[in-house]
Backbone bond lengths (Angstrom), bond angles and torsions (degrees), N, CA, C in turn:
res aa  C-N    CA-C-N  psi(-1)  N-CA   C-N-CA  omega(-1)  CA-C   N-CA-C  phi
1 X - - - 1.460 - - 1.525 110.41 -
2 X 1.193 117.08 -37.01 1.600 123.74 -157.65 1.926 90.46 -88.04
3 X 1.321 131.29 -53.37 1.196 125.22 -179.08 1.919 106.30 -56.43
4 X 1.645 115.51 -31.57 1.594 93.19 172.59 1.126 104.00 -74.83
5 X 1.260 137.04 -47.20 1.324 125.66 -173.53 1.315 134.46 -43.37
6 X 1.885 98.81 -33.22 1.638 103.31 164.20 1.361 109.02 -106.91
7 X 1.205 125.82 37.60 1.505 127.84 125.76 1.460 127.92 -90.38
8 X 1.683 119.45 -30.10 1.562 117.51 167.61 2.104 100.68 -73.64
9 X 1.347 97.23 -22.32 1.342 74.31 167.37 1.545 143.33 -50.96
10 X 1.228 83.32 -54.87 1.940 112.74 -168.94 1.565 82.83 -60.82
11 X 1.249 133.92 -36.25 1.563 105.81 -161.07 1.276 98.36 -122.80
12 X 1.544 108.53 54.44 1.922 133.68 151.18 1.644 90.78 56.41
13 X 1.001 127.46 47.86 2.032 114.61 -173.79 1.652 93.02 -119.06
14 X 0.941 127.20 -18.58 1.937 124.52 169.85 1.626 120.11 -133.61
15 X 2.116 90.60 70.44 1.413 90.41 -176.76 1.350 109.12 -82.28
16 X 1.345 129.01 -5.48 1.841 125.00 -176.01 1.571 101.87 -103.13
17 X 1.604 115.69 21.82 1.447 102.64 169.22 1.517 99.71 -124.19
18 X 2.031 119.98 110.39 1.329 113.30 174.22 1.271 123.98 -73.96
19 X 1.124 105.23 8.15 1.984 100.53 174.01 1.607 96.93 122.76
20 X 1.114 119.68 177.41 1.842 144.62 -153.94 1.502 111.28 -113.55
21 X 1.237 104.41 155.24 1.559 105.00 163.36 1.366 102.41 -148.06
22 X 1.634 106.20 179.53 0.957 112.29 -167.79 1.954 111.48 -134.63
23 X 1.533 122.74 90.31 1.571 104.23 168.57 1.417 120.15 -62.30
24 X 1.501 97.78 107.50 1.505 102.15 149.19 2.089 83.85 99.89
25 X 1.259 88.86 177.78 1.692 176.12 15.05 0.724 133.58 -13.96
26 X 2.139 104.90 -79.70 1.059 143.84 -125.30 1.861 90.63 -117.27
27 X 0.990 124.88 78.93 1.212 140.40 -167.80 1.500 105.79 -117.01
28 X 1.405 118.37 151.51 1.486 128.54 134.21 1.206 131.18 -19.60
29 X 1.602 140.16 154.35 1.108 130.95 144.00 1.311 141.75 -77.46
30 X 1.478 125.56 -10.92 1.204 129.92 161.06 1.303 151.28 -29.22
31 X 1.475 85.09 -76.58 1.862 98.99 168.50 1.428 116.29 157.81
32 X 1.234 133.40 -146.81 1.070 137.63 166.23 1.483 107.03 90.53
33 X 1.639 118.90 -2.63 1.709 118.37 172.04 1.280 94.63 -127.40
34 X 1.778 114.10 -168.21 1.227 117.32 -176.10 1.705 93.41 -102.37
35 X 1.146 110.34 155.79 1.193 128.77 -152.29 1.479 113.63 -67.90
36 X 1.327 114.83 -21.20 1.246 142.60 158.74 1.417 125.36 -44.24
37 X 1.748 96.89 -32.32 1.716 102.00 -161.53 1.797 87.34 -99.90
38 X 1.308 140.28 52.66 1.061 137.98 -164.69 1.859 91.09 -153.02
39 X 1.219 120.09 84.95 1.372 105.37 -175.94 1.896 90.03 -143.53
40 X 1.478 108.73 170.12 1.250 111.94 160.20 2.061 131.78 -125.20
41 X 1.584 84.94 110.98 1.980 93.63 -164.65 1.389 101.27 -37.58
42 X 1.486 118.54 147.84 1.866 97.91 125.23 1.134 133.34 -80.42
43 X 1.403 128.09 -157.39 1.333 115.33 -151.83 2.008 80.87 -96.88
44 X 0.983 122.52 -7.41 1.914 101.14 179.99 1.324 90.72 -87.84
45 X 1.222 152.04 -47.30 1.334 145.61 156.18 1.169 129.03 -9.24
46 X 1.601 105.98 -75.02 1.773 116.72 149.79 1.717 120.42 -12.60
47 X 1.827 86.34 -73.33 1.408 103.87 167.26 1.634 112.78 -27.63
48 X 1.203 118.36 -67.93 1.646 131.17 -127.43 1.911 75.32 -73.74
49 X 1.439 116.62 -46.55 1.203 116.79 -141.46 1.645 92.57 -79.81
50 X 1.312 121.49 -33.67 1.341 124.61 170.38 1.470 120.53 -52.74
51 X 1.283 107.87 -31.32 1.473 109.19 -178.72 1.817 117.53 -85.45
52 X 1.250 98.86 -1.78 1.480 106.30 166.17 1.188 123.80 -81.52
53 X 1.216 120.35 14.06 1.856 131.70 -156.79 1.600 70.05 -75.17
54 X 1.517 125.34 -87.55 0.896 142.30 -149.87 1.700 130.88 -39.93
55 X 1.238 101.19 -25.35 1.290 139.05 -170.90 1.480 112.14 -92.19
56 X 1.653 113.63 -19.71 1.748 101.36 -177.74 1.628 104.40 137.83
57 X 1.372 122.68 -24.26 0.929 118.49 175.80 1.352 128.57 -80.29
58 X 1.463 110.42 109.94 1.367 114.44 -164.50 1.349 131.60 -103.78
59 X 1.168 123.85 4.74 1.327 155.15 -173.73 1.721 141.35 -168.99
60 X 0.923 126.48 140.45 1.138 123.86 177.81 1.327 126.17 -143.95
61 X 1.386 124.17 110.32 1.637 119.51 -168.50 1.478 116.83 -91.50
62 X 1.413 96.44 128.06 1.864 98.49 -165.13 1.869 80.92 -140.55
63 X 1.314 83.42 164.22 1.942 112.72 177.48 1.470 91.78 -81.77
64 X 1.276 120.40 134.81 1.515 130.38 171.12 1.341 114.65 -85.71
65 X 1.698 108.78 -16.13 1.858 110.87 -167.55 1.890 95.79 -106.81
66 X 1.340 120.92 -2.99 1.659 98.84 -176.79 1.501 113.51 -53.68
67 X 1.475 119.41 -49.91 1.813 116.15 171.46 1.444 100.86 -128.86
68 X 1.325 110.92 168.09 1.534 137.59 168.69 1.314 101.07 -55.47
69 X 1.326 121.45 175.02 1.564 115.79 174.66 1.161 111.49 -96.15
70 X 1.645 118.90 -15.04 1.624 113.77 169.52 1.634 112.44 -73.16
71 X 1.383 114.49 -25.10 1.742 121.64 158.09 1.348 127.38 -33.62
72 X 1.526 110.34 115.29 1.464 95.01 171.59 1.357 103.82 -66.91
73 X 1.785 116.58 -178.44 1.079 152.22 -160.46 1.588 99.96 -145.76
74 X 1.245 113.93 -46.70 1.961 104.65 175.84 1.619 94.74 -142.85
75 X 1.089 133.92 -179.32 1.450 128.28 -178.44 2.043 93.72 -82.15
76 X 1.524 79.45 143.51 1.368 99.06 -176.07 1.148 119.48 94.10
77 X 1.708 131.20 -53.76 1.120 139.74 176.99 1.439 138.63 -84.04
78 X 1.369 155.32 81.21 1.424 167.89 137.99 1.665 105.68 14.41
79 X 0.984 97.37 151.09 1.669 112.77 -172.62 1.875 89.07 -77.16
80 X 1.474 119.68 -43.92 1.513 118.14 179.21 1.664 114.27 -61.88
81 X 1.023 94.97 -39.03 1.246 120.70 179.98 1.767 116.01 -47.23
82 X 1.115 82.50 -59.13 1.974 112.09 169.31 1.500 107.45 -41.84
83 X 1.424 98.02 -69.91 1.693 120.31 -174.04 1.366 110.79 -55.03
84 X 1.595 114.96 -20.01 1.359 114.93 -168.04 1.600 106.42 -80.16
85 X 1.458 105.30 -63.16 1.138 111.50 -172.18 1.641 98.49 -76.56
86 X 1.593 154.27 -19.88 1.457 102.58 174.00 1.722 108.96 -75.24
87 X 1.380 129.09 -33.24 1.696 110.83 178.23 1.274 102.66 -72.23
88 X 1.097 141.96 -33.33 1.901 111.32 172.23 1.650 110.09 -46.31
89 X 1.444 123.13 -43.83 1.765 118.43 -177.30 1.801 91.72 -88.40
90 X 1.551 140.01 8.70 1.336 91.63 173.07 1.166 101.11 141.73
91 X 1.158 117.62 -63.21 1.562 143.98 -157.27 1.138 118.83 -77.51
92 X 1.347 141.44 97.09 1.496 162.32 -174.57 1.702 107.79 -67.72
93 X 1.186 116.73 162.15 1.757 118.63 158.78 1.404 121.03 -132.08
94 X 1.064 125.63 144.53 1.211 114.43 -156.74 2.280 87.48 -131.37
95 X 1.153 95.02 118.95 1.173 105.37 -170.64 1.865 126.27 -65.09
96 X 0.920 112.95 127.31 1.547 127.75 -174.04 1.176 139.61 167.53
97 X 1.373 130.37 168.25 1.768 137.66 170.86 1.862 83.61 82.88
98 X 1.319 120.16 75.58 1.679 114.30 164.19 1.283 108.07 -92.52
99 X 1.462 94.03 174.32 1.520 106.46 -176.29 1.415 101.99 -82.62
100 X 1.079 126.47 165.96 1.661 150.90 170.92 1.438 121.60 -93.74
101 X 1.122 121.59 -15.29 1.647 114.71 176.18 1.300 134.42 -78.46
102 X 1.385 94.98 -27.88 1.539 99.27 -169.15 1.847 103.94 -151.13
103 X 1.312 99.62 73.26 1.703 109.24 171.41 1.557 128.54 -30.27
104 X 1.428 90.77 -46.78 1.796 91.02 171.40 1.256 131.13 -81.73
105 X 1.352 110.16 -10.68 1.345 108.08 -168.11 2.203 85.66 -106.88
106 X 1.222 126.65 23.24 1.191 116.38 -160.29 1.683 93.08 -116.27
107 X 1.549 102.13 -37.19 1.256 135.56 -174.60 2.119 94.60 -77.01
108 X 0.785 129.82 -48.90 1.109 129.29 -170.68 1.709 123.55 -81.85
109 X 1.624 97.79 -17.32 1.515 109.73 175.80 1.360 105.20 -102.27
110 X 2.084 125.51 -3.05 1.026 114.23 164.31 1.330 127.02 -82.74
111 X 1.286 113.21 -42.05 1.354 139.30 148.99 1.590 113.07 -27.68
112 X 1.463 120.98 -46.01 1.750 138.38 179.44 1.664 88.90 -52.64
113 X 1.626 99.79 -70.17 1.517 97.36 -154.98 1.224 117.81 -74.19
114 X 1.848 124.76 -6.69 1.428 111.34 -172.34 1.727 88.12 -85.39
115 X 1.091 124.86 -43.84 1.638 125.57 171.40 1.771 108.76 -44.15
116 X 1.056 130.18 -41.84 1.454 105.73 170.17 1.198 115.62 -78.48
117 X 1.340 139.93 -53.77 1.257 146.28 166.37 1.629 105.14 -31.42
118 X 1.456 138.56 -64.03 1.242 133.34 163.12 1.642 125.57 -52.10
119 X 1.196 100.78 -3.16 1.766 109.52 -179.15 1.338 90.32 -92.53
120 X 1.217 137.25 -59.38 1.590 145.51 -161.19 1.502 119.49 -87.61
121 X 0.920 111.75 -9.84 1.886 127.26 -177.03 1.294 112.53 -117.90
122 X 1.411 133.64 153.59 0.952 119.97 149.44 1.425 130.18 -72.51
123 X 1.634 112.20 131.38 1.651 115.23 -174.65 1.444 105.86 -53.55
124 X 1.868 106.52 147.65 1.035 123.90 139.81 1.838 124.22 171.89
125 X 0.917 117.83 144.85 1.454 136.41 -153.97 1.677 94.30 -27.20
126 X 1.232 118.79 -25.74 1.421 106.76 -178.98 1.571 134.00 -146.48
127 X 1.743 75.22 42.71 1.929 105.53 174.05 1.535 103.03 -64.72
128 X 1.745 107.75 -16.69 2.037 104.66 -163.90 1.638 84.25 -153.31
129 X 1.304 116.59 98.87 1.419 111.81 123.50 1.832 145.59 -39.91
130 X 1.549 93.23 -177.28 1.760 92.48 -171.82 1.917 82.91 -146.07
131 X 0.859 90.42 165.29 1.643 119.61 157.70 1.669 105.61 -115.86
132 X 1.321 97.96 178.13 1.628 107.46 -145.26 1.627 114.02 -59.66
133 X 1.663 110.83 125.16 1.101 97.24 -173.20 1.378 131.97 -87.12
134 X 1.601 121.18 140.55 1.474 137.30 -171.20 1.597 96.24 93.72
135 X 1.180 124.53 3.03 1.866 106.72 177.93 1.053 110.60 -105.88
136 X 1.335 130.19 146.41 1.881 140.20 -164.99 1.843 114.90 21.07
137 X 1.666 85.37 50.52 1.703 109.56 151.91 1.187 129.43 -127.34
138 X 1.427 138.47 140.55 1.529 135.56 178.31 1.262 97.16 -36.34
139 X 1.379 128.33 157.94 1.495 137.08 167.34 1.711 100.09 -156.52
140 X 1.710 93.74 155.95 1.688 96.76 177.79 1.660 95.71 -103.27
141 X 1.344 114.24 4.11 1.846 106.86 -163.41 1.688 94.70 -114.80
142 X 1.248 110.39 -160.67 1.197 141.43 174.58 1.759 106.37 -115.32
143 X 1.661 123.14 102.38 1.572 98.67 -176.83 1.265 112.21 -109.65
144 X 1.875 130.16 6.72 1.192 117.89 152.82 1.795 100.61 -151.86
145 X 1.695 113.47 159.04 1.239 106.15 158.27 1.394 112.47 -122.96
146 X 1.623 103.63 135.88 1.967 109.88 -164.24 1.357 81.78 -111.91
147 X 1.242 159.19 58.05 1.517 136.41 124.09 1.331 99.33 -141.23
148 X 1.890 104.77 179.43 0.957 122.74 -177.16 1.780 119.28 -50.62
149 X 1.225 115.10 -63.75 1.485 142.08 141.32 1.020 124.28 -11.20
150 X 1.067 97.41 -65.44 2.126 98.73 -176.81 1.913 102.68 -88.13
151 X 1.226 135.33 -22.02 1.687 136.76 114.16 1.150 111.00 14.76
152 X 1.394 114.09 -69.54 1.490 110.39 -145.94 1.508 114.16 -80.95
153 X 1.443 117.56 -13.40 1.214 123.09 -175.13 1.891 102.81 -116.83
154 X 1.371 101.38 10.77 1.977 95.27 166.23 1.496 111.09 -55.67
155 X 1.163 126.10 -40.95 1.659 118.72 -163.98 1.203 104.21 -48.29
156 X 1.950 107.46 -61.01 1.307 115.67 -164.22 1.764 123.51 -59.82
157 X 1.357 85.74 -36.86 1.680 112.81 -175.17 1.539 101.77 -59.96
158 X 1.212 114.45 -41.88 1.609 115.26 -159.85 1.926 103.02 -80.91
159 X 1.189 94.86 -43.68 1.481 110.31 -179.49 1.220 112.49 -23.42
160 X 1.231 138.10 -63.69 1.610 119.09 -163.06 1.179 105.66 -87.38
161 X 1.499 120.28 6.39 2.214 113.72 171.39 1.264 77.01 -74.42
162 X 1.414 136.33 -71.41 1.644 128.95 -121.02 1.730 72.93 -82.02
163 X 1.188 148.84 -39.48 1.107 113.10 -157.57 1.769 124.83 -75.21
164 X 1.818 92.10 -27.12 1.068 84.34 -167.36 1.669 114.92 -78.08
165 X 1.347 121.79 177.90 1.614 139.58 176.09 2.133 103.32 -71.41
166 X 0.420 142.67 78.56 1.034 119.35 -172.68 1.744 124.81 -85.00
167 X 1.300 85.48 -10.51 2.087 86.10 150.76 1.341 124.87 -54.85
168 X 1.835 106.94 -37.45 1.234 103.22 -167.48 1.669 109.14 -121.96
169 X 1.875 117.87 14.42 1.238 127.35 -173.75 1.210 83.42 -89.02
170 X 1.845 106.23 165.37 0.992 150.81 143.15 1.606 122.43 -55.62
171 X 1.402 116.53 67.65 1.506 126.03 -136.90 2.003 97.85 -92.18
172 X 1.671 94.81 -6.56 1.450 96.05 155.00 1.740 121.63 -89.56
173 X 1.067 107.43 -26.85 1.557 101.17 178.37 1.637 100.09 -71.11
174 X 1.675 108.56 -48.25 1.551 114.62 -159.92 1.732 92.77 -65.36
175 X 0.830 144.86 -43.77 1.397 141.46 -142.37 1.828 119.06 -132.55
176 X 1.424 86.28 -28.30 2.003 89.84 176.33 1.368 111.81 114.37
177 X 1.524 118.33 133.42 1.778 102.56 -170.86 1.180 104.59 -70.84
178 X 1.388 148.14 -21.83 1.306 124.57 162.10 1.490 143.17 -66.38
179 X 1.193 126.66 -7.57 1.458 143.63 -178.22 2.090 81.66 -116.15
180 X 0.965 154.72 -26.42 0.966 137.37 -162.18 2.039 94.71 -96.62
181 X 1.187 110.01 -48.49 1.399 105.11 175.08 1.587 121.03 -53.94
182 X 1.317 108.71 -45.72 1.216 124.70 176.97 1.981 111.27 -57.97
183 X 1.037 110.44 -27.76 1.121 120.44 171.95 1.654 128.38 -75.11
184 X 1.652 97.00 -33.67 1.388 114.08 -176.60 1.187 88.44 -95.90
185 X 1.312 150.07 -24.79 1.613 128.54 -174.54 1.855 104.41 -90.59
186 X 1.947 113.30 -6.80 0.963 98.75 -178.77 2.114 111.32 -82.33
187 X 1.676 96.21 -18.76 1.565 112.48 -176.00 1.826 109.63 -67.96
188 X 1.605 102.86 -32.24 1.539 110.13 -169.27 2.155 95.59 -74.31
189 X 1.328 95.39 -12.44 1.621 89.81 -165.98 1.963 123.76 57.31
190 X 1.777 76.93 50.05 1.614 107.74 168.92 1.424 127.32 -89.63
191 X 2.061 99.74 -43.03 1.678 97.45 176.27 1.976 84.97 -141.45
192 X 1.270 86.85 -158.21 1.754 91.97 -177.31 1.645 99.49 -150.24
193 X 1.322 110.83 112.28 1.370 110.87 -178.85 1.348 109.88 -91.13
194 X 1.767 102.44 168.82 1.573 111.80 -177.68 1.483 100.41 -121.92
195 X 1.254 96.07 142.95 1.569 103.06 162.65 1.431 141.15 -151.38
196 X 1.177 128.70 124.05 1.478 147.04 -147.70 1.937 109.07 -51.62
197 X 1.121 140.22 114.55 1.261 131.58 -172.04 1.147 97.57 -114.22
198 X 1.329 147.58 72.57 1.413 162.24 -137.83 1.580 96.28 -145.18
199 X 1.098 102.19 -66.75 1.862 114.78 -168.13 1.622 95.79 110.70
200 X 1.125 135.90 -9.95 1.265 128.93 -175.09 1.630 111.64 -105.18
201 X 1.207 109.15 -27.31 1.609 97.38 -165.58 1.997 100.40 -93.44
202 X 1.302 83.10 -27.01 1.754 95.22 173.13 1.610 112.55 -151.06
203 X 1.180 98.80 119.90 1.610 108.87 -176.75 1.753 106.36 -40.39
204 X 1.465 113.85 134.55 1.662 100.70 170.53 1.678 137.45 -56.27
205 X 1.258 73.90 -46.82 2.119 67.79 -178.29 1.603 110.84 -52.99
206 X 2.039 120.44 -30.23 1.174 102.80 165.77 1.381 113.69 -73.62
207 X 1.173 141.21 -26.57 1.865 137.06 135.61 1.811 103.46 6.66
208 X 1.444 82.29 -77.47 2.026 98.23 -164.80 1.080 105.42 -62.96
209 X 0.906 125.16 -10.99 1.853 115.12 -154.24 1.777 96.47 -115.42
210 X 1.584 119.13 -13.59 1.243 121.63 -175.39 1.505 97.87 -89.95
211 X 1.325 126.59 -48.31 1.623 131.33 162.75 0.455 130.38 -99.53
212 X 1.245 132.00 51.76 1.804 154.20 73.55 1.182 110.61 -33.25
213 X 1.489 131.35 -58.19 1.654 121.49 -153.61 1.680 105.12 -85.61
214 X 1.620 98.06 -26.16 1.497 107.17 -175.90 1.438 114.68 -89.90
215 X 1.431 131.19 -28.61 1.272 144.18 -135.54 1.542 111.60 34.45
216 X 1.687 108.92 157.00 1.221 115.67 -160.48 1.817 112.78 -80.93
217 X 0.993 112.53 20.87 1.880 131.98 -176.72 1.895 103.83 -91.50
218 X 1.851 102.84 -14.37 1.732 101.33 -153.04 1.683 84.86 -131.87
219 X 0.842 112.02 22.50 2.028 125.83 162.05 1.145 152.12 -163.67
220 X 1.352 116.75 159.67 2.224 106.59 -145.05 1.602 71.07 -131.35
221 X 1.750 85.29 124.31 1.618 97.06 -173.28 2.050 85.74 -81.72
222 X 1.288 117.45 154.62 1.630 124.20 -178.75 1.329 111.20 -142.65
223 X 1.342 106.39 131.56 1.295 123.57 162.74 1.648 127.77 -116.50
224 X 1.714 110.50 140.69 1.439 102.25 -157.78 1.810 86.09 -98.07
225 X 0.918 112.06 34.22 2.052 103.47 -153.90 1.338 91.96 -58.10
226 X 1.578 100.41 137.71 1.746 107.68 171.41 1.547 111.90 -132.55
227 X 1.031 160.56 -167.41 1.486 155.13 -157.61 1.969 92.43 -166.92
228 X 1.243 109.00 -33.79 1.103 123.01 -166.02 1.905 117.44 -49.92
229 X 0.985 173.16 -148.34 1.221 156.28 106.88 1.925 109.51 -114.72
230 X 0.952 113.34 21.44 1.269 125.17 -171.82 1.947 121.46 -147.32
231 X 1.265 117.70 125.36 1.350 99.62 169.49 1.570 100.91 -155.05
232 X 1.712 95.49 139.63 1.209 114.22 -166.33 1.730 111.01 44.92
233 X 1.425 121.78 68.94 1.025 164.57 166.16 1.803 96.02 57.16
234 X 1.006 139.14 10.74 1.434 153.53 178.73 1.367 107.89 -79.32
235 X 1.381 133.77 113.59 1.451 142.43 -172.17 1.792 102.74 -80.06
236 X 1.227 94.75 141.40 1.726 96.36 -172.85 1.379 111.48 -98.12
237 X 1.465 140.56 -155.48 1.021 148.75 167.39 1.810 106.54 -158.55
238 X 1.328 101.67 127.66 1.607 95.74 167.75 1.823 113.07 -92.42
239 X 1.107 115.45 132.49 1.092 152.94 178.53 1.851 99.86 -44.79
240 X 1.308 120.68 107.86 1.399 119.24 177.86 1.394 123.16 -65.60
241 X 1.274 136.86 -18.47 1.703 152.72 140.79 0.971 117.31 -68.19
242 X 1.403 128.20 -17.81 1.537 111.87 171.39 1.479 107.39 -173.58
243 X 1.528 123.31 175.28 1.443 121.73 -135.23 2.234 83.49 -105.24
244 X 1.391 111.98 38.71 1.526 117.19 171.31 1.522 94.96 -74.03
245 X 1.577 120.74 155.44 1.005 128.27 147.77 1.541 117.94 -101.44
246 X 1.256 125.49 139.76 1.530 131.13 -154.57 1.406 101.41 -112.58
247 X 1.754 129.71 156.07 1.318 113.56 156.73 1.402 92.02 -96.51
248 X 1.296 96.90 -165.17 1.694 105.80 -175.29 1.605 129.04 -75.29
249 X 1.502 104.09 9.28 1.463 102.65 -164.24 2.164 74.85 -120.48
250 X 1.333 93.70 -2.67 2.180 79.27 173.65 1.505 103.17 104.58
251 X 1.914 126.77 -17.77 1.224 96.84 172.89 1.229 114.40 -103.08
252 X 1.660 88.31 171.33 2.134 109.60 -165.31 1.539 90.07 -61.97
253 X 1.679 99.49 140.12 1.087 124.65 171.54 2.001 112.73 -118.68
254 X 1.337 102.00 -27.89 1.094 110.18 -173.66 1.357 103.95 179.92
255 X 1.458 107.97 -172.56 1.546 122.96 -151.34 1.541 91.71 -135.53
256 X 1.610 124.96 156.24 1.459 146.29 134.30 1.193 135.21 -92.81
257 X 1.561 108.65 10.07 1.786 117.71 171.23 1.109 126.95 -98.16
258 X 1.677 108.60 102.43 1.400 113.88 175.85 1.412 131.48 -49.99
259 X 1.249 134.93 -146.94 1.451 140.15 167.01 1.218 93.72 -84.39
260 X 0.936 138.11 -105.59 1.439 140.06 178.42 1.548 119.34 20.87
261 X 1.620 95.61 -67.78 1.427 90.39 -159.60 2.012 81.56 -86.03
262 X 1.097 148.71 -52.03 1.160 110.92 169.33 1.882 150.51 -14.48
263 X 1.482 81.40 -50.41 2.230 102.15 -175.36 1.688 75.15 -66.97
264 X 1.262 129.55 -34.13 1.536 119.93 -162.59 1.654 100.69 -64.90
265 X 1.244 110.72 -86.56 1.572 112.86 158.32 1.824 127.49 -15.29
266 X 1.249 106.54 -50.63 1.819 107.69 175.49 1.986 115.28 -45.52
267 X 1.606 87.11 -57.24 1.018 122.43 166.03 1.571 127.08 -35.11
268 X 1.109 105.54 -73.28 1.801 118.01 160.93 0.957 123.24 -46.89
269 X 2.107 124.13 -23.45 1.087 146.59 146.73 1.493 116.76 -9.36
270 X 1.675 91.03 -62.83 1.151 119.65 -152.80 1.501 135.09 87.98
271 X 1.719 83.89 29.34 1.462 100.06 -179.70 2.067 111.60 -110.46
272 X 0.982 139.19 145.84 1.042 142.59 -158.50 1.713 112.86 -98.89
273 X 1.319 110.01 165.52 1.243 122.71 176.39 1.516 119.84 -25.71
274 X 1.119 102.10 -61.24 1.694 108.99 -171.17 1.634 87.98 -74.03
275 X 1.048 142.75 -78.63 0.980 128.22 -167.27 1.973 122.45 -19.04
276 X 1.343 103.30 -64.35 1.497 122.80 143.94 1.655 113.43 3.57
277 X 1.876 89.29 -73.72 1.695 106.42 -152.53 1.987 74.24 -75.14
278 X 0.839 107.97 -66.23 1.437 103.39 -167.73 1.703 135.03 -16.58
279 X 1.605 101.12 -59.71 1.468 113.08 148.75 1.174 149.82 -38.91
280 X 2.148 103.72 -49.85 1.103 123.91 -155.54 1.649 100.30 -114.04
281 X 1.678 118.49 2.29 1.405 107.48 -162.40 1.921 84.82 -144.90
282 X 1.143 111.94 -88.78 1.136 143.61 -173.00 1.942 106.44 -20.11
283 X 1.473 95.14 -89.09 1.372 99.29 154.24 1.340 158.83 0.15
284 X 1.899 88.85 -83.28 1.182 120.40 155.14 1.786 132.25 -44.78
285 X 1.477 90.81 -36.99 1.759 109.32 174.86 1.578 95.96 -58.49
286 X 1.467 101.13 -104.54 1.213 112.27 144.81 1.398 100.91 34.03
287 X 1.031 125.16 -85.53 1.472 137.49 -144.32 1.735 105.19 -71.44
288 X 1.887 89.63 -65.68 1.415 114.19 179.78 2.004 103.24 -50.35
289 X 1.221 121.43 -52.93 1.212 133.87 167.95 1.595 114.80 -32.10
290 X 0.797 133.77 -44.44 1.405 149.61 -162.87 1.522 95.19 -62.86
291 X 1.736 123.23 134.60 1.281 128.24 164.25 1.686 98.47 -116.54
292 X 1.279 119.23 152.53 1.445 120.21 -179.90 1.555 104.73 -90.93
293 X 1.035 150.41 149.50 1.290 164.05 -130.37 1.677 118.86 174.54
């Protein structure tokens, strides 16, 4: 698919498509994909997928904490190793789906790899993406409630984000060292996170309160919107409280919120137009724009 695509490229026929990505392999165990997208390459695999840099593939979202970077990943090949060769052909990672056991050490191997990747590349805010931020990561909070039920206790739950300062909190105790690192490597202008303005994947006011701490220059507002009811041959379910698509065991697989009803949401924020273009246009270029070097 990716070699026709960079053949309708070359002859200008798919100028509104910036290129592909890829969730996973190298994923979490949790959830949040279809069960499918949870497999392990070998190292010609690796290969195959590395050689698509060139071809259109512009990203790829993998867990930064499954091994160390001296860890293989398939026999023969190193988790550094990995990282090396997809940005030499092209190919970016955009960080997500961590493990759950051990926060600090998840937080500390993310931190590992944006530091080698910034040792070997030239820096800049969007040499390393994220996938959606606060979803299928350790957390110390609560960052959205999708039913009636789990509703009833948002006031209380939400209460000590809005209260606290978070310039001057402890945004690992308040929030978890992994969403808190990820945050501080987004302020150092290390990676550039994305985040879902749905109301479902992360409650809004934590929306507002994240661009606020970041300003809206240091995030790519994202949407997973799908129409589809199936992925990677796994039948979905939409979510009766809200427009989530579910797999069958209940976790988010994806989203039904277009742009639209997002700029709608930014908005309700109480954040304005440009702000909007900023997230949803600006940014995003920006981002897509970026060659690794």
């Amino acid at each position: 698919m990716l070699h026709e695509y960079h053949a309708l490229k070359q002859g200008g026929k798919v100028a509104n498509i910036a290129g592909f990505a890829v969730e996973g392999p190298l994923l979490g165990p949790q959830g949040g994909i279809p069960r499918a997208g949870r497999w392990h390459p070998s190292k010609e695999e690796w290969r195959t997928l590395a050689d698509l840099g060139p071809y259109g593939l512009r990203y790829i979202v993998m867990a930064p904490d499954g091994a160390a970077l001296s860890e293989e990943v398939a026999s023969g090949l190193t988790f550094g190793d990995l990282l090396r060769s997809l940005y030499e052909q092209g190919t970016r990672v955009a960080l997500g789906h961590f493990h759950r056991d051990a926060p600090e050490r998840s937080a500390d191997r993310m931190r590992a790899v944006v530091d080698f990747l910034h040792g070997r590349f030239d820096s800049s805010p969007y040499l390393i993406l994220t996938d959606h931020l606060y979803n299928d990561m350790p957390r110390t909070f609560v960052h959205t409630w999708r039913t009636p039920d789990e509703r009833i206790s948002r006031a209380e739950e939400l209460q000590p984000l809005l209260e606290a300062d978070w310039e001057k909190a402890d945004l690992s105790a308040l929030l978890g060292p992994v969403p808190a690192t990820m945050l501080h490597l987004a302020q150092q202008g290390a990676l550039t996170p994305c985040i879902n303005f749905d109301g479902a994947h992360v409650d809004l006011e934590i929306c507002r309160l994240t661009v606020q701490y970041l300003g809206a220059d240091r995030l790519i507002a994202l949407t997973d919107h799908t129409e589809v009811p199936t992925m990677a041959r796994e039948p979905l379910r939409r979510s009766e409280h809200n427009g989530l698509w579910l797999r069958g065991d209940g976790a988010v697989a994806a989203g039904s919120s277009d742009f639209e009803r997002q700029r709608d949401n930014i908005l309700s924020l109480g954040f304005d137009e440009d702000m909007v273009t900023r997230l949803f246009v600006t940014n995003p270029s920006r981002a897509i724009a970026h060659r690794v070097s």
